[in-house]
N, CA, C and O of each residue as an XYZ file, in Angstrom:
832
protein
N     -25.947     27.920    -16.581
C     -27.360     28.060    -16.904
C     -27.510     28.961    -18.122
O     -26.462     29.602    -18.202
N     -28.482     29.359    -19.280
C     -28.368     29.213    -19.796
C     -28.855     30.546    -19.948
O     -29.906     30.815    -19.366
N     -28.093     31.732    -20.850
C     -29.045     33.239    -20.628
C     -30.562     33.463    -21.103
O     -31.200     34.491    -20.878
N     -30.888     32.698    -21.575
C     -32.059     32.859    -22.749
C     -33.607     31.711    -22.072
O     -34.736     31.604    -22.550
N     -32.960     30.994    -20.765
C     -33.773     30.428    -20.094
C     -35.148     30.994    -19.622
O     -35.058     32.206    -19.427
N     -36.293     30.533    -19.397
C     -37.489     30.907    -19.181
C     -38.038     30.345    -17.987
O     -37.584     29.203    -17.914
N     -38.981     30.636    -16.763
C     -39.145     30.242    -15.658
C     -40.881     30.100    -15.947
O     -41.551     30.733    -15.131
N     -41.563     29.444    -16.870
C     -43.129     29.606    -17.196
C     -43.610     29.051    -15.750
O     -43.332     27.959    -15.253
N     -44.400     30.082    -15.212
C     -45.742     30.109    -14.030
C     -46.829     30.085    -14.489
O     -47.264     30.957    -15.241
N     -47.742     28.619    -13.941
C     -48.856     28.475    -14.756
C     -49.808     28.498    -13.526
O     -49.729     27.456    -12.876
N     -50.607     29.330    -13.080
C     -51.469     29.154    -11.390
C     -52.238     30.404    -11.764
O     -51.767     31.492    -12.096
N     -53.485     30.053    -11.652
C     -54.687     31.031    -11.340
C     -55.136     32.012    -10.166
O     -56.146     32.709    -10.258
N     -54.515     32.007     -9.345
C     -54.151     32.866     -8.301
C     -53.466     34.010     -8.755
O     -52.341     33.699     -9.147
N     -53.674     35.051     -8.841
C     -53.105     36.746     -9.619
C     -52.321     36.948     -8.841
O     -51.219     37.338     -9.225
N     -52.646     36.712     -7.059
C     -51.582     36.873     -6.047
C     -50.278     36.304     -6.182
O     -49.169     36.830     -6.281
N     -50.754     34.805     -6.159
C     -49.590     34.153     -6.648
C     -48.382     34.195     -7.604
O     -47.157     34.078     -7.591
N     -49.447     34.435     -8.471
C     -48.599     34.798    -10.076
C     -47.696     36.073    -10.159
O     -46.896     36.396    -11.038
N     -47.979     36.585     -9.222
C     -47.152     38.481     -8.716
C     -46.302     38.067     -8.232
O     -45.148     38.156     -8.652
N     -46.768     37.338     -6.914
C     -45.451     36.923     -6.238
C     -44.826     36.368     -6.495
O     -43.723     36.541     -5.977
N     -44.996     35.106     -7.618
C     -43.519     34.684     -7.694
C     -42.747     35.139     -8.946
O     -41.541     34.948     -9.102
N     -43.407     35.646     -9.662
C     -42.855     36.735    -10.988
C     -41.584     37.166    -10.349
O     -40.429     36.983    -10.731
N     -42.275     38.096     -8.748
C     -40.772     39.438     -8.051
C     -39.934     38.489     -7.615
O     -38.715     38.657     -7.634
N     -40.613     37.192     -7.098
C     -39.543     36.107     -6.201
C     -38.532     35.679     -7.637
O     -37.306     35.758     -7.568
N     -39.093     35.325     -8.632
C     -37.964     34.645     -9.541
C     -37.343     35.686    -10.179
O     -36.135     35.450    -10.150
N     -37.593     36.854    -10.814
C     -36.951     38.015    -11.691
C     -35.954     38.653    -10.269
O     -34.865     39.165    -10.528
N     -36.364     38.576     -9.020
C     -35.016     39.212     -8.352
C     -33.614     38.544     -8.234
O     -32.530     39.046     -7.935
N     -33.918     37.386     -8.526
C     -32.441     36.471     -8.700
C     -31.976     36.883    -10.242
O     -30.910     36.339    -10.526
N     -32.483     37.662    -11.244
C     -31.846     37.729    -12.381
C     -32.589     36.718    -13.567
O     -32.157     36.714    -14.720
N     -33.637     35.951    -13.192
C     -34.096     35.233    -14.208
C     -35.390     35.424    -14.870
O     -36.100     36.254    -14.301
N     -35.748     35.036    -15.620
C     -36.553     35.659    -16.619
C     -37.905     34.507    -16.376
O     -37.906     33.278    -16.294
N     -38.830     35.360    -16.318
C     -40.228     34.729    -15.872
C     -41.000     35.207    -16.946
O     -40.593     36.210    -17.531
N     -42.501     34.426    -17.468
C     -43.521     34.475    -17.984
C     -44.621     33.729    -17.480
O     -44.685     32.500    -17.497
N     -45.847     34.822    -16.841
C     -47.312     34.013    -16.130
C     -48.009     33.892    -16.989
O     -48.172     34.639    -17.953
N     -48.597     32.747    -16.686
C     -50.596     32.044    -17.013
C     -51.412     32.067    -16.171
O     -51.181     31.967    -14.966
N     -52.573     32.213    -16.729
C     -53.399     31.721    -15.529
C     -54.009     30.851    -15.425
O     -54.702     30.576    -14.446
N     -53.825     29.926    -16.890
C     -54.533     28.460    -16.588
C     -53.749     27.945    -17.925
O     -53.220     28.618    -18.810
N     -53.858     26.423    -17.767
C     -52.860     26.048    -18.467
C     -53.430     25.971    -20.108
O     -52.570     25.814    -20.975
N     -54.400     26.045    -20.387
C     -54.983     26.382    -21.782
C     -53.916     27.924    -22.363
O     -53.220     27.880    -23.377
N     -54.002     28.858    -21.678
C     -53.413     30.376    -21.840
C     -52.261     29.903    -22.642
O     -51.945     30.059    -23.822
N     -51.511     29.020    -21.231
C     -49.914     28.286    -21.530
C     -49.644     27.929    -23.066
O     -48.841     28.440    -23.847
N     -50.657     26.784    -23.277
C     -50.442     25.872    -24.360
C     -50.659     27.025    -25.702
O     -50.090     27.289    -26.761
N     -51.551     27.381    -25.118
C     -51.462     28.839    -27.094
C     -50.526     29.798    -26.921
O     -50.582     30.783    -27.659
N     -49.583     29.713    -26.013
C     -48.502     30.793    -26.810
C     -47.015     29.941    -26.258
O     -45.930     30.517    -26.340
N     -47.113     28.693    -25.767
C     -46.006     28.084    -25.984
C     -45.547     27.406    -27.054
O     -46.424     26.945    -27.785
N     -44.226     27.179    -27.410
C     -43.982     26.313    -28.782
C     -42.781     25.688    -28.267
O     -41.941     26.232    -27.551
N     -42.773     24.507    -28.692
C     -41.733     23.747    -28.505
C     -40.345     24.053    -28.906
O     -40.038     24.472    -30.022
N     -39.300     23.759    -27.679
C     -37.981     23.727    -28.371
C     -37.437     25.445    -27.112
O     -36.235     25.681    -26.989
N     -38.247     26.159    -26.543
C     -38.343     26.742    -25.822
C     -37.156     26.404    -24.319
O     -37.516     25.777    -23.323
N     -35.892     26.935    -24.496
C     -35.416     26.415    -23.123
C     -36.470     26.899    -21.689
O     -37.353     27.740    -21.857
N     -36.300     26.437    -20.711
C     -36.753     27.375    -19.311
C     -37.237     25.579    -18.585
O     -36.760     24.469    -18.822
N     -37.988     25.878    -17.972
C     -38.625     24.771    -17.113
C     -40.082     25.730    -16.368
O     -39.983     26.918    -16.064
N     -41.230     24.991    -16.204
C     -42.504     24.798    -15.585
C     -42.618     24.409    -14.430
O     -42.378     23.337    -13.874
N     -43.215     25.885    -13.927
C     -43.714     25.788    -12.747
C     -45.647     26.195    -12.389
O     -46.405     27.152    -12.548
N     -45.707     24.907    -11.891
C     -47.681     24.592    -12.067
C     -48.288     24.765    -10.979
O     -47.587     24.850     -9.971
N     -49.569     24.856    -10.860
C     -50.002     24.811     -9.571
C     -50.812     24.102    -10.171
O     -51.224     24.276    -11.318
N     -51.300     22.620     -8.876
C     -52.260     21.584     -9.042
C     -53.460     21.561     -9.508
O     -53.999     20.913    -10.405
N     -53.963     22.688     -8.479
C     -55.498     22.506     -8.583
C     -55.619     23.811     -9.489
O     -55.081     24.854     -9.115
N     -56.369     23.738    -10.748
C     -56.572     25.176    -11.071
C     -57.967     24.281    -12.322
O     -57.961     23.181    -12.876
N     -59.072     25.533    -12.319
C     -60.181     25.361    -13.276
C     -59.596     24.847    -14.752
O     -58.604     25.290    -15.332
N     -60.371     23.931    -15.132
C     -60.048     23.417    -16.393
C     -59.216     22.267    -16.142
O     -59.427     21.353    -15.345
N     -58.130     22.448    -17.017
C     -56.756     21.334    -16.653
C     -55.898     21.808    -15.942
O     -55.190     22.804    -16.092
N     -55.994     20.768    -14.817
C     -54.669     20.482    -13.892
C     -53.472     20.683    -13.893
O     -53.011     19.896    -14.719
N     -52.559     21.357    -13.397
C     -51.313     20.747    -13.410
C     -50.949     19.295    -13.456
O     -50.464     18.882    -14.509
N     -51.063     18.734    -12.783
C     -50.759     17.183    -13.641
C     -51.283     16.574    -14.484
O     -50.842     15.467    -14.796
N     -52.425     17.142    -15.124
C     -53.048     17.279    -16.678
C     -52.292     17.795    -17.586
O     -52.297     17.356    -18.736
N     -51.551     18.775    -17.210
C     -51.165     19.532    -18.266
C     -50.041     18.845    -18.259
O     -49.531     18.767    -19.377
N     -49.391     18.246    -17.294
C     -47.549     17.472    -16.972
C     -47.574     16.139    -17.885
O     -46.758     15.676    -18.682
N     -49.065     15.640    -17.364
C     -49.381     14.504    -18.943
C     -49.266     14.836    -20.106
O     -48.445     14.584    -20.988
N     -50.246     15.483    -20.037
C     -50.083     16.106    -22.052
C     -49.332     16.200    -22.298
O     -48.991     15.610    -23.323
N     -48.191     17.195    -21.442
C     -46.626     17.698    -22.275
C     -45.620     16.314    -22.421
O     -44.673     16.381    -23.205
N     -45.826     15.239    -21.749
C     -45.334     14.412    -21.746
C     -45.722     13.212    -23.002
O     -45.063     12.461    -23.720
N     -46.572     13.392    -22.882
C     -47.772     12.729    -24.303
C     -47.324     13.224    -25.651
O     -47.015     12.481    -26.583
N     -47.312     14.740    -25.684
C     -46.832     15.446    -26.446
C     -45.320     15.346    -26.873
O     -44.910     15.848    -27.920
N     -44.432     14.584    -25.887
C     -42.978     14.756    -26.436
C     -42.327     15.965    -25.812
O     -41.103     16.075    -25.891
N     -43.046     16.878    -25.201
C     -42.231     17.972    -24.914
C     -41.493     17.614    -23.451
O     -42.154     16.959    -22.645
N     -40.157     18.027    -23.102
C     -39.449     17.803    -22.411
C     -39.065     18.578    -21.463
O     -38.113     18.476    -20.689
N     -40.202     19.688    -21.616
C     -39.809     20.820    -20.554
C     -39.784     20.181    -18.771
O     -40.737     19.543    -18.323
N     -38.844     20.422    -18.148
C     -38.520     20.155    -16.844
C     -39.886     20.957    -16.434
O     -40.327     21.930    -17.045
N     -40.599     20.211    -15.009
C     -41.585     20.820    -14.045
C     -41.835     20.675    -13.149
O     -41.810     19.480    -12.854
N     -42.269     21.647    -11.978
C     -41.960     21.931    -10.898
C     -43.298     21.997    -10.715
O     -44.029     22.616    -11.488
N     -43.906     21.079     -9.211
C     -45.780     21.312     -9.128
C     -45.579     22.316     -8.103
O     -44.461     22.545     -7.640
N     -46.682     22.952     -7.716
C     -46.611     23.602     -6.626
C     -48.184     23.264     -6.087
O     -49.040     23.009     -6.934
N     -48.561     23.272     -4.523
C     -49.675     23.008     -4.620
C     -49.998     23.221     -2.888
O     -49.139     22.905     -2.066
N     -51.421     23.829     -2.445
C     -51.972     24.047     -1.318
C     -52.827     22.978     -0.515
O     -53.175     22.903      0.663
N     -52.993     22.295     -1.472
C     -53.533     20.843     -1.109
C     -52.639     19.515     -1.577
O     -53.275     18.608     -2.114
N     -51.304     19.361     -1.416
C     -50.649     18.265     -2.180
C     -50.787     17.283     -0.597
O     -50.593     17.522      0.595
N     -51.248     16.053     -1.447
C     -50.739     14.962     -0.452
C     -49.523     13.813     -0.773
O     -48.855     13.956     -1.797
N     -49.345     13.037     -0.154
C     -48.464     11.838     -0.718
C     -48.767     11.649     -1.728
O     -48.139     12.098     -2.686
N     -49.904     10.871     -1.846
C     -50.066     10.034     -3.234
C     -50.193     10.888     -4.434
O     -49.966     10.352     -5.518
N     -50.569     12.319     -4.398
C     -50.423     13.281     -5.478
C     -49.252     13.579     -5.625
O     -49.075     14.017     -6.762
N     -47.696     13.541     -4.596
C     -46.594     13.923     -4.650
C     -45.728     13.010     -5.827
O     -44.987     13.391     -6.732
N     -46.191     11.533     -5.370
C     -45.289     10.171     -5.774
C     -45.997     10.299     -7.160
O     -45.246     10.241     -8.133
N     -47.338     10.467     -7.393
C     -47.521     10.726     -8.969
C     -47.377     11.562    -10.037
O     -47.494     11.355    -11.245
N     -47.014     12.869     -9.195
C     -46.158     13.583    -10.124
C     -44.761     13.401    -10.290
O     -44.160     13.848    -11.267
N     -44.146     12.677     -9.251
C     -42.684     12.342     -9.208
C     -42.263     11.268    -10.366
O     -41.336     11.100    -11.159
N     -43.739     10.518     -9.918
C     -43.370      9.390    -11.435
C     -43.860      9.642    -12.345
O     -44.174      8.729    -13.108
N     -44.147     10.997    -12.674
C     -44.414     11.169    -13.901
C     -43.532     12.181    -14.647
O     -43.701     12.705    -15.748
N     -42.355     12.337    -13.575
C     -41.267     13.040    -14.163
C     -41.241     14.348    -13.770
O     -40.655     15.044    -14.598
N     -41.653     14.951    -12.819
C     -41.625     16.301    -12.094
C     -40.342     16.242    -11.413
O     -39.960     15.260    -10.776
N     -39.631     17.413    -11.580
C     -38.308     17.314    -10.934
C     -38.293     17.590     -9.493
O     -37.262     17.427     -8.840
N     -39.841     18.168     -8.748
C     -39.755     18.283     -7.424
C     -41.498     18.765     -7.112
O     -42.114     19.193     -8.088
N     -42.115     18.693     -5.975
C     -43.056     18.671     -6.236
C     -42.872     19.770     -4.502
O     -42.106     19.214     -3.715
N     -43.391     20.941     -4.039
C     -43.435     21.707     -3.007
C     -44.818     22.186     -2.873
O     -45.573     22.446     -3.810
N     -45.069     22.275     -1.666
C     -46.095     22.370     -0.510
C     -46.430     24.007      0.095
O     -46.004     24.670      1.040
N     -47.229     24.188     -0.788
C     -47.613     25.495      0.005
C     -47.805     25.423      1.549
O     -48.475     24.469      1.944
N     -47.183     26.528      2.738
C     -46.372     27.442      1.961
C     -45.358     27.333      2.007
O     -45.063     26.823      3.088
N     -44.359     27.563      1.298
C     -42.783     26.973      0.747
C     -41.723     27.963      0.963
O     -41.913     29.024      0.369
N     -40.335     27.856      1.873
C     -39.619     28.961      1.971
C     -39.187     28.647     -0.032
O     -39.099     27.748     -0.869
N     -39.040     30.219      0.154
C     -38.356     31.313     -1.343
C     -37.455     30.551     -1.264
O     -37.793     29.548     -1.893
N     -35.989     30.363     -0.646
C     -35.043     29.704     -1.238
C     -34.882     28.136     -1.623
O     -34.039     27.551     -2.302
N     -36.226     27.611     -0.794
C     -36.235     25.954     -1.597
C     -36.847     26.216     -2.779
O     -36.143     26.130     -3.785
N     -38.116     26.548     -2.916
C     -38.715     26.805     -4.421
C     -37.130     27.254     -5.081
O     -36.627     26.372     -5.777
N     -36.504     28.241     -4.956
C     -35.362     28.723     -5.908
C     -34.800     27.995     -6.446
O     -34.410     28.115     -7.607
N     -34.596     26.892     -5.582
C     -33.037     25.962     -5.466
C     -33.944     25.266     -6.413
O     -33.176     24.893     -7.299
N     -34.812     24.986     -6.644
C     -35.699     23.736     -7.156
C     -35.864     24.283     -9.108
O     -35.575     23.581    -10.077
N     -36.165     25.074     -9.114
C     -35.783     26.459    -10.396
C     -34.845     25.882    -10.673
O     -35.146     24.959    -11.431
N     -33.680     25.926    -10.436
C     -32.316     26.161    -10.880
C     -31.942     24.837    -11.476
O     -31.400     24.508    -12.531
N     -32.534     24.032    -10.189
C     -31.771     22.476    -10.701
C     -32.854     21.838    -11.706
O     -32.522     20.754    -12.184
N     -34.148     22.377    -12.106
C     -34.474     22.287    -13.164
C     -34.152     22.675    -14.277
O     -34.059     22.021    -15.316
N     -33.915     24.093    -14.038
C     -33.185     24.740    -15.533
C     -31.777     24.384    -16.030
O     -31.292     24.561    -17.148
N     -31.070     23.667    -14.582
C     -29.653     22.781    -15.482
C     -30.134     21.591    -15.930
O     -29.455     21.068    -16.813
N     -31.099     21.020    -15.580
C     -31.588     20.093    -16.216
C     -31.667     19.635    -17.371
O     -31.219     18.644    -17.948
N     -32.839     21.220    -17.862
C     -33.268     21.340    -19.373
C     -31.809     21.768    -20.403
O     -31.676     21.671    -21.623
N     -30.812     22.276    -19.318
C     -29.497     22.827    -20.336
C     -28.942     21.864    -20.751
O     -28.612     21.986    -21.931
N     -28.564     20.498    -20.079
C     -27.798     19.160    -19.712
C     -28.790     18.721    -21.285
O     -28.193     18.786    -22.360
N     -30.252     18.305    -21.258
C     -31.221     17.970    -22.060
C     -30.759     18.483    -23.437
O     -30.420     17.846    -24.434
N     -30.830     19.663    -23.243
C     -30.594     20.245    -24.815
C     -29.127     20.152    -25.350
O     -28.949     19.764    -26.505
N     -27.961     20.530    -24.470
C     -27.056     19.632    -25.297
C     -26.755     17.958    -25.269
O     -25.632     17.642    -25.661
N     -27.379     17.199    -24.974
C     -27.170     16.180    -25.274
C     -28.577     15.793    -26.192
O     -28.748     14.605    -26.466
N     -29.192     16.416    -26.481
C     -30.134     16.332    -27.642
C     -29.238     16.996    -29.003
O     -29.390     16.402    -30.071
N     -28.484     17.986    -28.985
C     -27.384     18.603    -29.824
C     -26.367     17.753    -29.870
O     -25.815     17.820    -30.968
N     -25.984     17.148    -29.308
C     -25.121     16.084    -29.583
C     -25.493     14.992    -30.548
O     -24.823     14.633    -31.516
N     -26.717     14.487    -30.131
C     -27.450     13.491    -30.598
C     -27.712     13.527    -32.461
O     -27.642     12.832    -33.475
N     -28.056     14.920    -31.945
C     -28.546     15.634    -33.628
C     -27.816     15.598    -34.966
O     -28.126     15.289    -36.116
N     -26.376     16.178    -34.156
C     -24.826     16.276    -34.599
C     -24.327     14.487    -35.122
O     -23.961     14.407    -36.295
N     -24.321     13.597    -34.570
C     -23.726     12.606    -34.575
C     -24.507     11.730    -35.607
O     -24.083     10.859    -36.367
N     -26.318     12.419    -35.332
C     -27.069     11.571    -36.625
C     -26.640     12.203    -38.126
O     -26.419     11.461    -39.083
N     -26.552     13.640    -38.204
C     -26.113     14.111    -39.196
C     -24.738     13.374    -39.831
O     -24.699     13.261    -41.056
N     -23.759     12.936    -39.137
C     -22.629     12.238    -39.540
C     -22.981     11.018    -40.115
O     -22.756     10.606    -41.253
N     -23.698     10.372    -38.964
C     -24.403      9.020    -39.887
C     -25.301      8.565    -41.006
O     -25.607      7.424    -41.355
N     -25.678      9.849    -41.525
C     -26.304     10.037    -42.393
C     -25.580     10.337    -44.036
O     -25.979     10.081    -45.172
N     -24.364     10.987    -43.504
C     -22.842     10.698    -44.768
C     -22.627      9.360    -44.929
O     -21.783      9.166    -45.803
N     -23.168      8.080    -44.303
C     -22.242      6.868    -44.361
C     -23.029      6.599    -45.661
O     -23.918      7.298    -46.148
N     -22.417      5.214    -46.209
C     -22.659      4.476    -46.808
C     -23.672      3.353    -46.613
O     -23.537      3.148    -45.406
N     -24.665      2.438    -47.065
C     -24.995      1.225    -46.435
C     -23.858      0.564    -45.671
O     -23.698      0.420    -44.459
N     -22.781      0.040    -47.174
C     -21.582     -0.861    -46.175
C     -20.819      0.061    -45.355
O     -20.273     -0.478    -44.392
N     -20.644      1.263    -45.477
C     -19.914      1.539    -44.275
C     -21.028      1.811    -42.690
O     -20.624      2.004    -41.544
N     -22.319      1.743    -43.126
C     -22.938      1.670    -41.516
C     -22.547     -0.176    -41.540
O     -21.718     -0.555    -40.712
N     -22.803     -0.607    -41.930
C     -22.016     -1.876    -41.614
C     -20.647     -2.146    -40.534
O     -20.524     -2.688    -39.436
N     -19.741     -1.472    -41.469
C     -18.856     -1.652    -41.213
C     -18.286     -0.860    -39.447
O     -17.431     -1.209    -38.633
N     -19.434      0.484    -39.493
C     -19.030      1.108    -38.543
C     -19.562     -0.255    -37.102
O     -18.933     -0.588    -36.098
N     -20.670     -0.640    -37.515
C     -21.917     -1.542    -37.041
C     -20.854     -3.052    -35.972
O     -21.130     -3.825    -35.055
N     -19.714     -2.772    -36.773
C     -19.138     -4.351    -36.590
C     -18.139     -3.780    -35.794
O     -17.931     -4.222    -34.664
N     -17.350     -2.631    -36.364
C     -16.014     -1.869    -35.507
C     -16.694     -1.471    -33.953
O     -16.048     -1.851    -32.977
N     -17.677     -0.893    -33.772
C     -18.052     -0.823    -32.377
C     -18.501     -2.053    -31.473
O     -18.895     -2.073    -30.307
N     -18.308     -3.083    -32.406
C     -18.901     -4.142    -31.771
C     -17.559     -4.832    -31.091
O     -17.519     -5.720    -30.239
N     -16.595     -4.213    -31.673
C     -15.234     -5.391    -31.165
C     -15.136     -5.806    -32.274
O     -14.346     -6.739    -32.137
N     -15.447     -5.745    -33.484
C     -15.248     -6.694    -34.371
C     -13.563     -6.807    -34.796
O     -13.090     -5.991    -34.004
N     -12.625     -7.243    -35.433
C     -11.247     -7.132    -36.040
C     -11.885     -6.903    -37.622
O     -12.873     -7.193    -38.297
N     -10.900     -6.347    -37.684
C     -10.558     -6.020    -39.523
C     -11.058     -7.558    -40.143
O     -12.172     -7.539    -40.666
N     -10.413     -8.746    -40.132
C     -10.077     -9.935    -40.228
C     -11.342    -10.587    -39.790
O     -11.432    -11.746    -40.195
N     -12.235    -10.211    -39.152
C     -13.958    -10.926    -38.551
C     -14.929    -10.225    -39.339
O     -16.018    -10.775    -39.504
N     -14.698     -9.008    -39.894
C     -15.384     -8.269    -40.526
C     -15.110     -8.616    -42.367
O     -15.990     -9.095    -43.082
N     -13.937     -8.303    -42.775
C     -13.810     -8.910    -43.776
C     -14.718    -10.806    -44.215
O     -15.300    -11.249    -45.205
N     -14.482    -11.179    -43.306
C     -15.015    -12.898    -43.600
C     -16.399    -12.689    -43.156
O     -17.020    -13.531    -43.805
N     -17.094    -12.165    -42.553
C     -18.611    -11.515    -42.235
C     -19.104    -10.883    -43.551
O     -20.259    -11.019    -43.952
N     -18.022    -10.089    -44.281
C     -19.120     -9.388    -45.739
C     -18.264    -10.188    -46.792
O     -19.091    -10.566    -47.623
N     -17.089    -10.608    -47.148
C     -17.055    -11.586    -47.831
C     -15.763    -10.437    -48.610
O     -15.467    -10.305    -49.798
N     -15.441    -10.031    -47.886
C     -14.339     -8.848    -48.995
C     -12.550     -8.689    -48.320
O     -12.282     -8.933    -47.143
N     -12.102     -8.496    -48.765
C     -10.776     -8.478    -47.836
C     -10.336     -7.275    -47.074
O     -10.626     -6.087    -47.219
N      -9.292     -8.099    -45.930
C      -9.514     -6.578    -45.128
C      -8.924     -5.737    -45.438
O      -9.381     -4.709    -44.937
N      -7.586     -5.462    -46.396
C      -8.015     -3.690    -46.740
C      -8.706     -3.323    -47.364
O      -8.439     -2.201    -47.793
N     -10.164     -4.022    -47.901
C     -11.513     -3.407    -48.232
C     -11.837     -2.805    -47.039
O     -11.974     -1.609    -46.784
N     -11.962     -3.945    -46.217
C     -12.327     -3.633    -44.670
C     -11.695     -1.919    -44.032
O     -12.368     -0.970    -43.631
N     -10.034     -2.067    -44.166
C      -9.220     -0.740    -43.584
C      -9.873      0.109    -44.966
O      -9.821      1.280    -44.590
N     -10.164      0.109    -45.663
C     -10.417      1.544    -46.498
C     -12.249      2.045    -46.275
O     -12.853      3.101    -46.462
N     -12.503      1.190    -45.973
C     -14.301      1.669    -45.460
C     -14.033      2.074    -43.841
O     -14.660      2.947    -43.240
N     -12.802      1.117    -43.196
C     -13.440      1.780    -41.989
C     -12.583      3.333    -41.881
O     -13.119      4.049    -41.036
N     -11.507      3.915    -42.484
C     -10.889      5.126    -42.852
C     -11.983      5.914    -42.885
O     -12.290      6.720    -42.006
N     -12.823      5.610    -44.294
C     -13.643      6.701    -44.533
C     -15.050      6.754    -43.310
O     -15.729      7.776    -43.208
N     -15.245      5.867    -42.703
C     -16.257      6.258    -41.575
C     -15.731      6.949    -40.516
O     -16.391      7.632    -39.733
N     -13.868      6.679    -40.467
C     -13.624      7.498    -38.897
C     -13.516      9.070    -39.445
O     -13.657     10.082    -38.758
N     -13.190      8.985    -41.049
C     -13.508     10.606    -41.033
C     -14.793     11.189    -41.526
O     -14.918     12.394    -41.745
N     -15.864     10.204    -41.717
C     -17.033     10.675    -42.213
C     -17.592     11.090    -40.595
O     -18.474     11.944    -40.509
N     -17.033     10.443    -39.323
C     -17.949     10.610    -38.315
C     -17.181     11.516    -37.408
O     -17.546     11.621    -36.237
N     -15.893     12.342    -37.961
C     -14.347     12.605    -37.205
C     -14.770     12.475    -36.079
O     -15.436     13.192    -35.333
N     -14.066     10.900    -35.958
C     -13.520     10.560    -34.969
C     -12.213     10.303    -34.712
O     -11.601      9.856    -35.682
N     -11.491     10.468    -33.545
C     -10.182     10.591    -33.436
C      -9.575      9.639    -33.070
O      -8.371      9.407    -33.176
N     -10.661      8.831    -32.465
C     -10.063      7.353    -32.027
C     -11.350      6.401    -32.218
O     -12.457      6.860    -32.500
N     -11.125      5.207    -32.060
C     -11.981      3.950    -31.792
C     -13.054      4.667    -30.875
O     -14.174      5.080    -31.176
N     -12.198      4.700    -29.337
C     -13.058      4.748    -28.041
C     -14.286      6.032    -28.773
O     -15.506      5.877    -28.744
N     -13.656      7.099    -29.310
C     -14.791      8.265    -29.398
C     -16.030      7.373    -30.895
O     -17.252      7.515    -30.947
N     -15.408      6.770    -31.606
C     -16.427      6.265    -32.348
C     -17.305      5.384    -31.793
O     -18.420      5.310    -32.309
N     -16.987      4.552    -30.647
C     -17.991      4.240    -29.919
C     -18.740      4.698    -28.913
O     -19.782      4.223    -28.462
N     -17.920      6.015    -28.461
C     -18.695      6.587    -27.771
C     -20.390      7.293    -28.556
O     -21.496      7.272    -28.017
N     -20.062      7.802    -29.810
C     -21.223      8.195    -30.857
C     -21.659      7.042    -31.060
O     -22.818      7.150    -30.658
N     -21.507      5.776    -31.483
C     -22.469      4.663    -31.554
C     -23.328      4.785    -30.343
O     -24.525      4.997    -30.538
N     -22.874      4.678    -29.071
C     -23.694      4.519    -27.700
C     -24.706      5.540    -27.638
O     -25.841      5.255    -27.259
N     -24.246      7.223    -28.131
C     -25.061      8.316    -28.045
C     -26.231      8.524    -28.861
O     -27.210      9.191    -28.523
N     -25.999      7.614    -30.498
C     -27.010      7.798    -30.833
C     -28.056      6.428    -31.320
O     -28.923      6.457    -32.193
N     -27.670      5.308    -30.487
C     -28.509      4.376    -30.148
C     -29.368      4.791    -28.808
O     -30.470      4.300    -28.567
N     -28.742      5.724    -27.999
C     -30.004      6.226    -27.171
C     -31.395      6.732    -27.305
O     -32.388      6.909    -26.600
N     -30.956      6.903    -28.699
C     -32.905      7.413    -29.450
C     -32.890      5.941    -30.559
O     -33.818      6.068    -31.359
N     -32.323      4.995    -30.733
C     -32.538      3.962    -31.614
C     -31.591      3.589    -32.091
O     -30.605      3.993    -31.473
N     -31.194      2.546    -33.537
C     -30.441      2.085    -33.467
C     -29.363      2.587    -34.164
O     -29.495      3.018    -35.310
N     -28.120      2.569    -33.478
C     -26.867      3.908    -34.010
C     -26.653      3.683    -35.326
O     -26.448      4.644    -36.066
N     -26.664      2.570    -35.746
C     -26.243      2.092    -37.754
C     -27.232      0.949    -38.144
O     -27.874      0.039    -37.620
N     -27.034      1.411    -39.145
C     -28.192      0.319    -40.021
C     -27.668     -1.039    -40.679
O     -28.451     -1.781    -41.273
């Protein structure tokens, strides 16, 4: 987990907001309260590790108002509802709307905890494979047109010999473009160059 992680409590209840401040800072982790999710949104900024913890019903916007927006918004912070009135159908709609757990006032301390945690590996898992992502576009961004081509055809299965008669050039044209992509993207083998094709077609398409 990650030292620099954040535990944001967003609930209008002062009681509340005390208590779970001492409940989360006695395990060692680092908390910041709101009291309504407007407060939240003007002094949060994106890119922020930690994960969100909401309470449903509160004046103004909702916790699952606010779980929309951030979602609307692109932001990826992991969130946790909390709520004194949750029913089913409020549970399954925050679930499908990407809440990593949704708990029922009143809630033993060590499930809420457990629920913390496996959010905040969540957001850690999130951010390096968003760093990965980042990393691998930066490489693809050294290529060439023909060598995103060329990388384009090598992850495909293509042969030296299918690729050459596909752009019309011979294949040690072919072996000298695909050289310079396995070290424009250092890769050490095939399998890892396709493994970065797969990683960064997960946000679109890996070569052009």
């Amino acid at each position: 987990m990650t030292t620099d992680a954040t535990v944001f409590v967003v609930d209008d209840d002062q009681a509340m907001r005390t208590s779970l401040q001492w409940l989360i800072e006695s395990t060692g982790m680092s908390v910041q309260t709101y009291e309504s999710a407007d407060v939240f949104l003007a002094s949060y900024y994106p890119g922020r590790a930690g994960c969100l913890l909401l309470d449903v019903r509160m004046p103004g916007m909702s916790g699952l108002e606010l779980q929309s927006y951030l979602a609307r918004e692109g932001y990826r912070l992991p969130v946790i509802l909390i709520t004194g009135h949750g029913d089913v159908s409020m549970a399954v709609k925050a679930m499908k709307a990407g809440a990593v757990d949704f708990i029922e006032k009143p809630f033993h301390d060590e499930d809420l905890l457990r629920s913390i945690r496996r959010a905040l590996e969540d957001d850690q898992r999130q951010r390096a494979g968003q760093a990965a992502r980042a990393d691998i576009a930066a490489r693809l961004a050294e290529l060439t047109p023909r060598e995103h081509e060329v990388m384009a055809m090598v992850t495909d299965g293509k042969s030296n010999k299918d690729i050459a008669a596909a752009l019309g050039v011979s294949a040690k044209t072919v072996e000298a473009h695909r050289a310079r992509v396995m070290e424009k993207m250092r890769a050490d083998s095939l399998a890892e160059l396709v493994r970065m094709a797969l990683i960064a077609g997960a946000d679109g398409p890996a070569v052009r």
